[in-house]
C-alpha positions as CSV (number, residue, x, y, z in Angstrom):
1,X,-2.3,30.0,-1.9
2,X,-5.2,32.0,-0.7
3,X,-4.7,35.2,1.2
4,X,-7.1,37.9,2.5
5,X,-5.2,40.5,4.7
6,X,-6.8,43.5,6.6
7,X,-4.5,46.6,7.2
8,X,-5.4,50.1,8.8
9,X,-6.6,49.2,12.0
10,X,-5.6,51.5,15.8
11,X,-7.1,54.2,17.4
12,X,-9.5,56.5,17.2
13,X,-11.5,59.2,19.2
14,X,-15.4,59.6,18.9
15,X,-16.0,61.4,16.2
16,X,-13.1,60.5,13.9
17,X,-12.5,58.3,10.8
18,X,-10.4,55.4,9.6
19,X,-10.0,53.8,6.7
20,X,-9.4,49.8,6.4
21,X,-7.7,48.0,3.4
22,X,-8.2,44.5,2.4
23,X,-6.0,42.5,0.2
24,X,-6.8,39.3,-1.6
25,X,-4.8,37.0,-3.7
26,X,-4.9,33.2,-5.2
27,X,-8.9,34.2,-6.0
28,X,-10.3,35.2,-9.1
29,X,-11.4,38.1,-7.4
30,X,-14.6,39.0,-9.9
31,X,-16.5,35.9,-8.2
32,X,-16.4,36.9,-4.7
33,X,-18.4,39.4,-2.5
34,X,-16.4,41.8,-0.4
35,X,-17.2,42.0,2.9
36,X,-17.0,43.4,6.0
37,X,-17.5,41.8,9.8
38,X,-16.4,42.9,13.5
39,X,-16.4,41.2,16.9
40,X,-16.4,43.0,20.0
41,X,-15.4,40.6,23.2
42,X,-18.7,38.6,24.1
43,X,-20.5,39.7,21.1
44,X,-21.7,37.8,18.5
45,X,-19.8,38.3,15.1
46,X,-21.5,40.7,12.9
47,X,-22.0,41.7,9.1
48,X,-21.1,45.5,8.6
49,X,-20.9,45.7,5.0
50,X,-20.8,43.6,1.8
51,X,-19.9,44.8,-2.0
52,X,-20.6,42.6,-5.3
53,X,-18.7,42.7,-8.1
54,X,-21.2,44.6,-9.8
55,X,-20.7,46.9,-7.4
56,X,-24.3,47.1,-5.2
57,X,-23.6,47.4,-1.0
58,X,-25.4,46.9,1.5
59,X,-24.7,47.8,5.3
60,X,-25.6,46.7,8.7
61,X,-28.1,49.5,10.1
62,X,-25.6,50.1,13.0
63,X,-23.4,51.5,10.3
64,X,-25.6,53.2,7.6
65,X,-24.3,56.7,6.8
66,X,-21.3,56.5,8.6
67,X,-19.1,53.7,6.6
68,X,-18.7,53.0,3.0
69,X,-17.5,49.5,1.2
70,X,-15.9,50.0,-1.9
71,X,-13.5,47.8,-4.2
72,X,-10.9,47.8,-6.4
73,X,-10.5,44.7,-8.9
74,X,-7.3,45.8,-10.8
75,X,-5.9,46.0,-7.2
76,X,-7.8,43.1,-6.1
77,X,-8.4,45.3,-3.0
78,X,-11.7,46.4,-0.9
79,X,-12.3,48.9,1.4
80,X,-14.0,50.2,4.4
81,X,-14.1,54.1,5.0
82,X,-15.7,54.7,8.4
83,X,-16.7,57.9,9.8
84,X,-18.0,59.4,12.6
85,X,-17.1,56.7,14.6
86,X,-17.8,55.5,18.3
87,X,-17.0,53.9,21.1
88,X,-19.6,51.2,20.0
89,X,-17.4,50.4,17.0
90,X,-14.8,49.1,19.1
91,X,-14.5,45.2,17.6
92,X,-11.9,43.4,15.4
93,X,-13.1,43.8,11.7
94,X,-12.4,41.0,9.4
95,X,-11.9,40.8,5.9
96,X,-14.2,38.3,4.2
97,X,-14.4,37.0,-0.1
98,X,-17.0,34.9,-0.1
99,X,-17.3,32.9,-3.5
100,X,-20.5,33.4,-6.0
101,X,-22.0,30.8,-8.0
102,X,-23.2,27.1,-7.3
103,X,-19.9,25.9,-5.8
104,X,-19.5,28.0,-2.6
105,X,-15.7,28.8,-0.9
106,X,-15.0,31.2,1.6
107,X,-11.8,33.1,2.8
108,X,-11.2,35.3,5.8
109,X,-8.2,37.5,6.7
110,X,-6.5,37.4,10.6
111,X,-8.5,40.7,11.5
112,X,-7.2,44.3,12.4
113,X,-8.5,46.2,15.5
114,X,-10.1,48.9,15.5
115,X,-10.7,50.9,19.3
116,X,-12.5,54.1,19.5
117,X,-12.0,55.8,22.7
118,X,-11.1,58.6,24.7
């Protein structure tokens, strides 16, 4: 059975950091991307960050500088460092393995919030 779970969600004030966990298992987790997306209420879902297995990352330009994607394969873990934070990155972030090569899958985790306030 496939599951992706997101951890290290709460709150935050402006100008702090947290650090989100995601754990997969049932993958082979060397043929998926890591990624990260957020939805705020009446926002459209967006793509913060994504990580290869090779290791290359790429970030939404709302993000650059302040967040890093990293993973873990022995752990079969990625991550999401985020920094400097504000009010603005107020969403749910979810957890996403999405599946390389000519047959496509795709697995998401329940979410974890994340609310950056005063």
């Amino acid at each position: 059975q496939v599951q992706v779970v997101e951890s290290g969600g709460g709150l935050v004030q402006p100008g702090g950091s947290l650090r989100l966990s995601c754990a997969a298992s049932g993958i082979i987790f060397s043929m998926h991307d890591m990624r990260w997306f957020r939805q705020a209420p009446g926002k459209q879902r967006e793509l913060v960050a994504t990580i290869s297995p090779a290791g290359s990352t790429s970030y939404a330009d709302s993000v650059k500088g302040r967040f890093i994607i990293s993973r873990d394969d022995a752990k079969k873990a990625a991550y999401l460092q985020m920094n400097s934070l504000k009010p603005e990155d107020t969403a749910v972030y979810y957890c996403n393995a999405d599946r390389l090569g000519p047959v496509k899958a795709n697995y998401w985790g329940l979410g974890t919030q994340v609310t950056v306030s005063s």
